[in-house]
C-alpha positions as CSV (number, residue, x, y, z in Angstrom):
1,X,-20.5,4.0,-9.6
2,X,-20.1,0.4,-10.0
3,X,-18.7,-2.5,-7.8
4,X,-15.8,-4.0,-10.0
5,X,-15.4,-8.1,-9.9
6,X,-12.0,-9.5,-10.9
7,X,-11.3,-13.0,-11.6
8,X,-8.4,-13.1,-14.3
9,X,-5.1,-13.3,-15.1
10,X,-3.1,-12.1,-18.1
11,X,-0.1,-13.1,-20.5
12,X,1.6,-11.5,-23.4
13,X,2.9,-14.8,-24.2
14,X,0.3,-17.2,-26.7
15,X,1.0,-20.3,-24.5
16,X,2.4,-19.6,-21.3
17,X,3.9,-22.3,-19.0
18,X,5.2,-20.9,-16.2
19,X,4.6,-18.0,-13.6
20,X,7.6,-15.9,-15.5
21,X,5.5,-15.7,-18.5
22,X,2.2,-14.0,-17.1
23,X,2.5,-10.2,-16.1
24,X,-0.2,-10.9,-14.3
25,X,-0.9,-13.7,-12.1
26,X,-4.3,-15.3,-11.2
27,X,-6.5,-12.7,-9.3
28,X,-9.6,-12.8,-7.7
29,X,-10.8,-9.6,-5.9
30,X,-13.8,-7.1,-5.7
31,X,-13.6,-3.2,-5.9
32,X,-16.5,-2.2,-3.7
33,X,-18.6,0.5,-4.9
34,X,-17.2,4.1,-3.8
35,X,-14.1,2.5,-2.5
36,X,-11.0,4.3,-2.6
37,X,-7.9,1.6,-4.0
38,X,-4.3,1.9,-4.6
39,X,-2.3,-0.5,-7.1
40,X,0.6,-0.5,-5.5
41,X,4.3,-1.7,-6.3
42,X,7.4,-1.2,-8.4
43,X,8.0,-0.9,-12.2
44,X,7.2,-3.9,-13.9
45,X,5.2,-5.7,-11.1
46,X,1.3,-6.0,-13.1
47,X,0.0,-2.9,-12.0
48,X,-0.9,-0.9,-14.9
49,X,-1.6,-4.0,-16.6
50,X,-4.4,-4.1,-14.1
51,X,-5.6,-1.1,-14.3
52,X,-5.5,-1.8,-18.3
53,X,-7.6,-4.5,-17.8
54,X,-9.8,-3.0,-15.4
55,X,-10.3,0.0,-18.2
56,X,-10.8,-1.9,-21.3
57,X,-7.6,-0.9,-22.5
58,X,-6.5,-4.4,-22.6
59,X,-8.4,-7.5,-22.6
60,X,-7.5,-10.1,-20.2
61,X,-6.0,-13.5,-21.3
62,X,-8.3,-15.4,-19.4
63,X,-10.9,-14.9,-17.0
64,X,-13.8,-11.7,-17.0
65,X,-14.6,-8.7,-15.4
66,X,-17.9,-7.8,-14.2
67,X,-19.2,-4.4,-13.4
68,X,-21.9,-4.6,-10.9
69,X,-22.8,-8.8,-11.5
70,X,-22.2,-7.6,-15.6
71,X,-20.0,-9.3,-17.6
72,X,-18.4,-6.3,-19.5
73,X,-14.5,-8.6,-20.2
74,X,-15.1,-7.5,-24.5
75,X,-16.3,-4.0,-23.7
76,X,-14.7,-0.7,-24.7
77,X,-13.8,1.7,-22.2
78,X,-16.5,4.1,-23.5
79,X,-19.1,0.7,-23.2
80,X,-18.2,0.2,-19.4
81,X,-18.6,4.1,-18.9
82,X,-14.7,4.7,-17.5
83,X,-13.0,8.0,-16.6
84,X,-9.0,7.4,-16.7
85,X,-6.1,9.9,-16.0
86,X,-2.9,9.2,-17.3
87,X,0.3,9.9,-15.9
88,X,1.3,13.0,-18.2
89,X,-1.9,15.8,-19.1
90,X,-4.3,15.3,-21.6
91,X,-5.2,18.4,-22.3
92,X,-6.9,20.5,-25.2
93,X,-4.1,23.5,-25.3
94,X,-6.4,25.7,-27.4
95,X,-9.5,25.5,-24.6
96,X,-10.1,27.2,-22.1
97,X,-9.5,25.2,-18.3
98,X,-13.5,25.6,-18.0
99,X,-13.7,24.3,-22.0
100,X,-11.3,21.5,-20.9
101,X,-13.4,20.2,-17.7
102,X,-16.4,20.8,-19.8
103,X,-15.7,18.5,-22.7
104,X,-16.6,15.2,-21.5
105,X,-19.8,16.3,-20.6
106,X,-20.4,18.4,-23.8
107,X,-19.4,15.3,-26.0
108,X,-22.4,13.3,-24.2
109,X,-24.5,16.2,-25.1
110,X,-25.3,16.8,-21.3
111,X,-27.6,20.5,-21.1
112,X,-25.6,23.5,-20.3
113,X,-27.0,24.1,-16.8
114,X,-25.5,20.7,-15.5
115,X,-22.2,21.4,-17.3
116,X,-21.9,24.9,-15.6
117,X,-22.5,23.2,-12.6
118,X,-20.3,20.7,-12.6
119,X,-17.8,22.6,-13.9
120,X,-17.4,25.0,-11.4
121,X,-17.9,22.7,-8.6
122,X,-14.9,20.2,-9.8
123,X,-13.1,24.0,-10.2
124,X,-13.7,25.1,-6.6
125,X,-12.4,21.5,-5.6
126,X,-8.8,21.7,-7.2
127,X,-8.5,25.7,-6.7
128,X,-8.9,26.1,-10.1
129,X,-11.6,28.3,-10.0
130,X,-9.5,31.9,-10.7
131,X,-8.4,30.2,-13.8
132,X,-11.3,29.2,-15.8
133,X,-11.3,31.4,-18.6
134,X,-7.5,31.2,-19.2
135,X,-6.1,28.9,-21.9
136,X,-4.9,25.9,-20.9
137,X,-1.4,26.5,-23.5
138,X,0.0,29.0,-20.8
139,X,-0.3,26.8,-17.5
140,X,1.9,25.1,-16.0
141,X,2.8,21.3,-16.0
142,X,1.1,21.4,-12.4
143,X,-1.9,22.9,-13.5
144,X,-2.2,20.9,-17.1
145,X,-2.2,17.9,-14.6
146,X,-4.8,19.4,-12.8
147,X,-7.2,19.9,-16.0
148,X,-6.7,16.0,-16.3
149,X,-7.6,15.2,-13.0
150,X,-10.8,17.3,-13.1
151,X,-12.0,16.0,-16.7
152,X,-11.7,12.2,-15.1
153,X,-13.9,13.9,-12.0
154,X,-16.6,16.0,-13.5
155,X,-18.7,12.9,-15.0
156,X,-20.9,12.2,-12.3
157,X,-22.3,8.6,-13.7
158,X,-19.0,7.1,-14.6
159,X,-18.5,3.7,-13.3
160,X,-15.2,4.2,-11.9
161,X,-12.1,7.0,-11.9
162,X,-8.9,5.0,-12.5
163,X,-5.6,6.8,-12.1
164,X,-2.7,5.6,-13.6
165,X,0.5,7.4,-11.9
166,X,-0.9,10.9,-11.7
167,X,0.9,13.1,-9.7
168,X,4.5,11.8,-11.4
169,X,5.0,15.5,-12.9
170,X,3.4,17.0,-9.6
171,X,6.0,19.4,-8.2
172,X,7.0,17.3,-4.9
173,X,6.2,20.2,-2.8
174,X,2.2,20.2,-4.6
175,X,1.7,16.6,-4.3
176,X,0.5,16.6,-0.4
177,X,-1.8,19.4,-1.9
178,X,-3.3,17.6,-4.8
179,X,-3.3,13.6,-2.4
180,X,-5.3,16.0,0.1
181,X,-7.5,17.3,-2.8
182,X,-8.4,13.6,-3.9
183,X,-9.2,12.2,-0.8
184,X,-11.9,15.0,0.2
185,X,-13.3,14.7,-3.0
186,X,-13.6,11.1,-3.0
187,X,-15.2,11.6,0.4
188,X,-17.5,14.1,-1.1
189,X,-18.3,12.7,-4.2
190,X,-18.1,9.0,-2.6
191,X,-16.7,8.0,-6.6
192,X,-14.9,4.6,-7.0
193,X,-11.4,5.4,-7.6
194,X,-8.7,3.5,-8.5
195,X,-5.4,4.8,-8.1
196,X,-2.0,3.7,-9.7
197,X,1.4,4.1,-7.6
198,X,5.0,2.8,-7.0
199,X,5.4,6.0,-4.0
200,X,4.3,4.3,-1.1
201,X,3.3,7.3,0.6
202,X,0.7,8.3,-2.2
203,X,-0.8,4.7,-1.7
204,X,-1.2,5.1,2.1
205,X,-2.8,8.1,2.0
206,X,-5.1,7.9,0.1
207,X,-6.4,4.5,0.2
208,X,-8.6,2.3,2.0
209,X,-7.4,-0.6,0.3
210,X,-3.7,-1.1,-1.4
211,X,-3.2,-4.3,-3.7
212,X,0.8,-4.5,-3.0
213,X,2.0,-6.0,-6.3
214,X,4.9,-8.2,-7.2
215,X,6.5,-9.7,-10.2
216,X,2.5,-10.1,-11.2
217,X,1.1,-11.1,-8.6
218,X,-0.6,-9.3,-5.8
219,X,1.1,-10.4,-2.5
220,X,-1.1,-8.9,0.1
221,X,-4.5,-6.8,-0.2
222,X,-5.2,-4.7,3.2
223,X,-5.6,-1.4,4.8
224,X,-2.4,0.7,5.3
225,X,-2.4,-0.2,8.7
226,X,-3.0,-4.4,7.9
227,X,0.1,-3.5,5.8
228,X,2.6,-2.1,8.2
229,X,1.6,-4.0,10.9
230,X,1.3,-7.9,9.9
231,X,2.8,-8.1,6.5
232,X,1.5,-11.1,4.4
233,X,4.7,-11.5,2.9
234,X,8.3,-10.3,3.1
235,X,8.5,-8.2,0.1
236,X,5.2,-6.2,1.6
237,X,7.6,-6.1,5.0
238,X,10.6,-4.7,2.5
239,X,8.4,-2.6,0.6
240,X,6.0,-0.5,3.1
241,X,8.0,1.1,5.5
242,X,11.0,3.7,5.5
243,X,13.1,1.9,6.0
244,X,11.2,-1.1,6.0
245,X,10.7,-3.9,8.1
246,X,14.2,-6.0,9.6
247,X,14.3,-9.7,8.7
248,X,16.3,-12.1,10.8
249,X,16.9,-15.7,9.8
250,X,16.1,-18.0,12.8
251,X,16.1,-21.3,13.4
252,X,13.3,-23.1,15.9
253,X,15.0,-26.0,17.1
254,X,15.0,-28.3,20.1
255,X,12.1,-26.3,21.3
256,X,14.2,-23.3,21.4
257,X,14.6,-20.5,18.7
258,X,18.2,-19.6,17.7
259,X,18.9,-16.0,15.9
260,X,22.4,-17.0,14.8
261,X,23.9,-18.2,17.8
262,X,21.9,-16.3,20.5
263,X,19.0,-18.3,22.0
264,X,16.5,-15.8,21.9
265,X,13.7,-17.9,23.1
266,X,13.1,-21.4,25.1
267,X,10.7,-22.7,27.3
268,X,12.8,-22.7,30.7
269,X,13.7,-18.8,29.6
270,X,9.9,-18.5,28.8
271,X,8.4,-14.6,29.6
272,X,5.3,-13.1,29.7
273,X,5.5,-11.9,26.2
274,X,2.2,-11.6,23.9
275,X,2.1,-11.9,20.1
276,X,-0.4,-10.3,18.4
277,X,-1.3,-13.0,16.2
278,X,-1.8,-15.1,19.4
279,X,-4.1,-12.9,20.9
280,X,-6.3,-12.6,17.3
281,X,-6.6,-16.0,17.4
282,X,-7.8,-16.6,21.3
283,X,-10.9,-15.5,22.2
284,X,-13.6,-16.3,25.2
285,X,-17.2,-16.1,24.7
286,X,-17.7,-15.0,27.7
287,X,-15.2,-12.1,28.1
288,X,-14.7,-11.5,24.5
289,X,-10.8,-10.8,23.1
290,X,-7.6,-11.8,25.8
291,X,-5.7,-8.9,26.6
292,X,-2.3,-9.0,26.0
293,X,-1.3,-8.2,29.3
294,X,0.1,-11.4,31.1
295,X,-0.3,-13.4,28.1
296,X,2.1,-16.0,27.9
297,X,1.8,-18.5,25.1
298,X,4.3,-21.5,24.1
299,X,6.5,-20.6,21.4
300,X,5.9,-24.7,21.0
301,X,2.3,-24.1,20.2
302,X,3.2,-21.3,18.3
303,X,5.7,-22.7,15.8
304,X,5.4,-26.3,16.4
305,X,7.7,-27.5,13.4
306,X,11.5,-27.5,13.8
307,X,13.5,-25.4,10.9
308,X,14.5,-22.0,9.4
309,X,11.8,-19.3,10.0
310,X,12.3,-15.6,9.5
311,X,11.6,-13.2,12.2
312,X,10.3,-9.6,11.2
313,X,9.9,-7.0,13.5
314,X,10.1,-2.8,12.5
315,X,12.3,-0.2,13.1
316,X,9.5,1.4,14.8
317,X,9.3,-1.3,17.4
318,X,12.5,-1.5,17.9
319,X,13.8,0.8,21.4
320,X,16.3,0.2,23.5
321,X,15.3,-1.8,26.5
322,X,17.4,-2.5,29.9
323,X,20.2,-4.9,28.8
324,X,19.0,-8.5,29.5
325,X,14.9,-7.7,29.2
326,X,13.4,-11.1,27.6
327,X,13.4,-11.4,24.1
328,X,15.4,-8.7,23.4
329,X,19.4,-9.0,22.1
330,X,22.8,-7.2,22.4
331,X,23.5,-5.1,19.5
332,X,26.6,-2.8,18.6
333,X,25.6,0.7,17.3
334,X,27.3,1.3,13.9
335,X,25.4,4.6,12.7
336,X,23.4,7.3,14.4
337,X,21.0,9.5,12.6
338,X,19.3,12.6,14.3
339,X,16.1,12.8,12.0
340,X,14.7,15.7,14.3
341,X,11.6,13.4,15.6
342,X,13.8,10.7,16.5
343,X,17.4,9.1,16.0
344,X,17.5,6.3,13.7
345,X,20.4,3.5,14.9
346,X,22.1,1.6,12.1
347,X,22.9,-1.8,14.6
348,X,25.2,-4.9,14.0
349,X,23.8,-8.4,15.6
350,X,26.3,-11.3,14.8
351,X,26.4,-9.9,11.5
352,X,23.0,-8.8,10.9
353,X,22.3,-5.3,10.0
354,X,19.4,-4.0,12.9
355,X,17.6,-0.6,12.1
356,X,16.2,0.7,15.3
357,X,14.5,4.0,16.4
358,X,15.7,6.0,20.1
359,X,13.9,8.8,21.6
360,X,15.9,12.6,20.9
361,X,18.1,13.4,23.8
362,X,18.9,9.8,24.5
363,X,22.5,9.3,24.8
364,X,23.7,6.9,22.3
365,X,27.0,6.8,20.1
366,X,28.4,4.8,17.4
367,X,30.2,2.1,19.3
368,X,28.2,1.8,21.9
369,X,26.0,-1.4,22.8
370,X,22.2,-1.3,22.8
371,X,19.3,-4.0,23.9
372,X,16.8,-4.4,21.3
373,X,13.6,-5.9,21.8
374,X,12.9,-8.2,19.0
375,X,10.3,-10.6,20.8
376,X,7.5,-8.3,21.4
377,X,3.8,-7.8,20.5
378,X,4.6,-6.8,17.4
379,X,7.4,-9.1,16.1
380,X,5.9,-11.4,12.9
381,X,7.2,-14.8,11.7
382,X,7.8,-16.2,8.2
383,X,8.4,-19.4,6.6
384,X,9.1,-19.2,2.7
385,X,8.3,-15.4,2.6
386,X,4.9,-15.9,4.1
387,X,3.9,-15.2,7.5
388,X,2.9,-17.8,9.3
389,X,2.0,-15.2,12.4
C-alpha cells in the first residue's frame, strides 16, 4: 500500500485562462495509507478525471503525484503498481471465476501455492466460493461484476485499489450486499481504496473520507459526518442529504438578522441558544470544551458585518417546537408525507419552501401552521456559498 500525494490540476484545453476550462481545478490533498476514500459528486464534476490521474491513465496538466514521497506523475499504471475496477466487468468469458481472480497473479509469475491462496480467500470474501470452477460466460451481470472486483483485490502488494463507479450494473437490491462486502474487506485487508461515486449513499458508507466534487473542484473533503453536519459549502449542503439541507436568504442588519420580513434574531430578543461553531471555537484550559448548555453568544460577535448571509439548517433539525420558542418561525404546512419512520412536512415561510421532519402519530395536516426551529445548535451560516460558521 502506498500513501498517495496530490498537488495538481488538469485541463483538456492547451492554454487555459479561466476556471471553465480546467476539469480539474487546483488540488492539494494526501490519501493516507490504508485509507478508505470516496470521489464523490455528479457527472461531469472532475471525478474520474481524478481517479485517471491518480491511476496513470491520464497525466496531469500540471503539477505531480507521488506515491509514498516518489515522484511517479510519467509512470504507467503497471509502473505505480495500480489495481483498477471499472464500472462495467472485465472479465475473461472463457475462464473459469477461479482462472479470472487468478490471472493477475499468474501474469506476475506469483507460485501456485500463493495463487490458490489468495484465490480462495478473495472467493470466501464475495461468496464466490461455490462458483469457482464455473465459466465466467454463464454468470450473471452481478456476478461478472463480482470477478472484477475480486481481480482488483487479490494482489496483495498493489499500491492502491481504485474503483471507478462499480456497482452501477449492481442489482439495487445486491448493492448493500456487495458496499457491506467492501468495507469488511478493506477492514480486513487494511488496502488503500479509492472509490468513485455520484450515489451518495455508496460514498457514506463506505468511506472515511469523501472528496465532494464540483464543476472541478473539490468543495469540501471530510468524514460523512463533517459533511452532513457543517457543510463547507452550499452545494455539499444541497448535495449530501435526502432531501438536502434548506437555505434561507437572510439579511444581518442593524444588529438584527431578518429572514424576509421576520426578525428572527436581535439582541433585545437575545436567547440562550448555542451554535456549534461557537462552542468549537471557545475553549478554557482549565475546564476544557464549553458546553452548550446556557451558552449564549452575540449574534454581533458572531456575524459582525452587516449584509446578505444564507442560513442553512436540515430537515433533520427541523421539529416542530411550541409556537413562539426563540429562534424558531411560523410556517404553513403545504405537504405531508408519512415515510413509516417519520412524516416529512413540505412548509411555506413568506415564500420559502421549508422541508421539516415530525414524529409518526403527531397530528399535523396540510393547512395547518407549524413552529420551526431554525436558530438552533445545528443551524450553519453562509456568505457567497461558503460557511462562514
Amino acid at each position: 500500500m502506498a500513501a498517495i500525494e496530490l498537488d495538481l490540476a488538469h485541463s483538456y484545453v492547451s492554454q487555459p485562462q479561466s476556471d471553465d476550462d480546467y476539469a480539474l481545478l487546483p488540488l492539494r490533498f494526501t490519501f493516507r495509507d490504508g485509507g478508505a476514500y470516496a470521489l464523490l459528486g455528479p457527472s461531469g464534476c472532475g471525478k474520474t478525471t481524478l481517479l485517471n490521474c491518480i491511476s496513470g491513465l491520464l497525466r496531469p496538466s500540471q503539477g505531480r503525484i507521488l506515491f509514498d514521497g516518489r515522484d511517479v506523475t510519467a509512470l504507467t499504471p503497471q509502473q505505480r503498481n495500480i489495481a483498477q475496477v471499472f464500472q462495467f466487468p472485465v472479465v475473461y468469458d472463457t475462464m473459469t471465476v477461479a482462472d479470472n481472480l487468478a490471472f493477475p497473479l499468474r501474469n506476475r509469475g506469483m507460485p501456485e501455492a500463493h495463487i490458490r491462496e489468495r484465490v480462495g480467500r478473495i472467493a470466501e470474501m464475495l461468496d464466490m466460493s461455490g462458483q469457482l470452477i464455473r465459466r465466467a460466460s454463464g454468470l450473471s451481470a452481478d456476478a461478472k461484476q463480482k470477478i472484477s472486483l475480486g481481480r482488483g483485490l487479490v494482489r496483495s502488494d498493489v499500491s492502491a485499489v481504485l474503483f471507478d463507479e462499480p456497482l452501477t450494473v449492481i442489482d439495487p437490491h445486491l448493492k448493500w450486499q456487495l458496499r457491506r462486502k467492501l468495507k469488511e474487506i478493506h477492514h480486513e485487508l487494511k488496502l488503500t481504496l479509492i472509490y468513485v461515486t455520484h450515489d451518495q449513499t455508496e460514498a457514506l458508507t463506505f468511506a472515511e473520507q469523501v472528496v465532494v466534487m464540483s464543476k472541478g473542484k473539490a468543495v469540501q473533503i471530510g468524514s460523512p459526518e463533517d459533511l452532513f453536519e457543517r457543510p463547507a459549502h452550499t452545494f455539499v449542503g444541497h448535495f449530501i442529504g435526502s432531501p438536502g439541507m434548506n437555505f434561507l436568504p437572510a439579511q444581518w442588519q442593524d444588529g438584527a438578522l431578518m429572514v424576509g420580513a421576520y426578525r428572527l434574531w436581535s439582541p433585545e430578543s437575545a436567547s440562550p441558544l448555542a451554535w456549534s461553531g461557537v462552542t468549537e471555537s471557545r475553549h478554557d484550559a482549565s475546564t476544557g470544551p464549553l458546553s452548550n448548555e446556557g451558552l449564549s453568544p452575540s449574534m454581533a460577535s458572531v456575524l459582525p458585518e452587516a449584509g446578505a448571509v444564507q442560513l442553512g439548517v436540515r430537515p433533520e433539525y427541523l421539529h416542530p417546537c411550541e409556537a413562539g420558542t426563540p429562534g424558531a418561525v411560523p410556517a404553513q404546512v403545504s405537504r405531508v408525507q408519512d415515510l413509516g419512520t417519520y412524516l416529512l412536512l413540505t412548509c411555506d415561510f413568506q415564500g420559502m419552501v421549508l422541508r421539516a421532519r415530525a414524529d409518526v402519530g403527531r397530528e399535523v395536516a396540510v393547512g395547518d401552521t407549524v413552529w420551526l426551529p431554525l436558530l438552533n445548535p445545528h443551524t450553519c451560516f453562509y456568505r457567497n456559498e461558503e460557511r462562514m460558521l
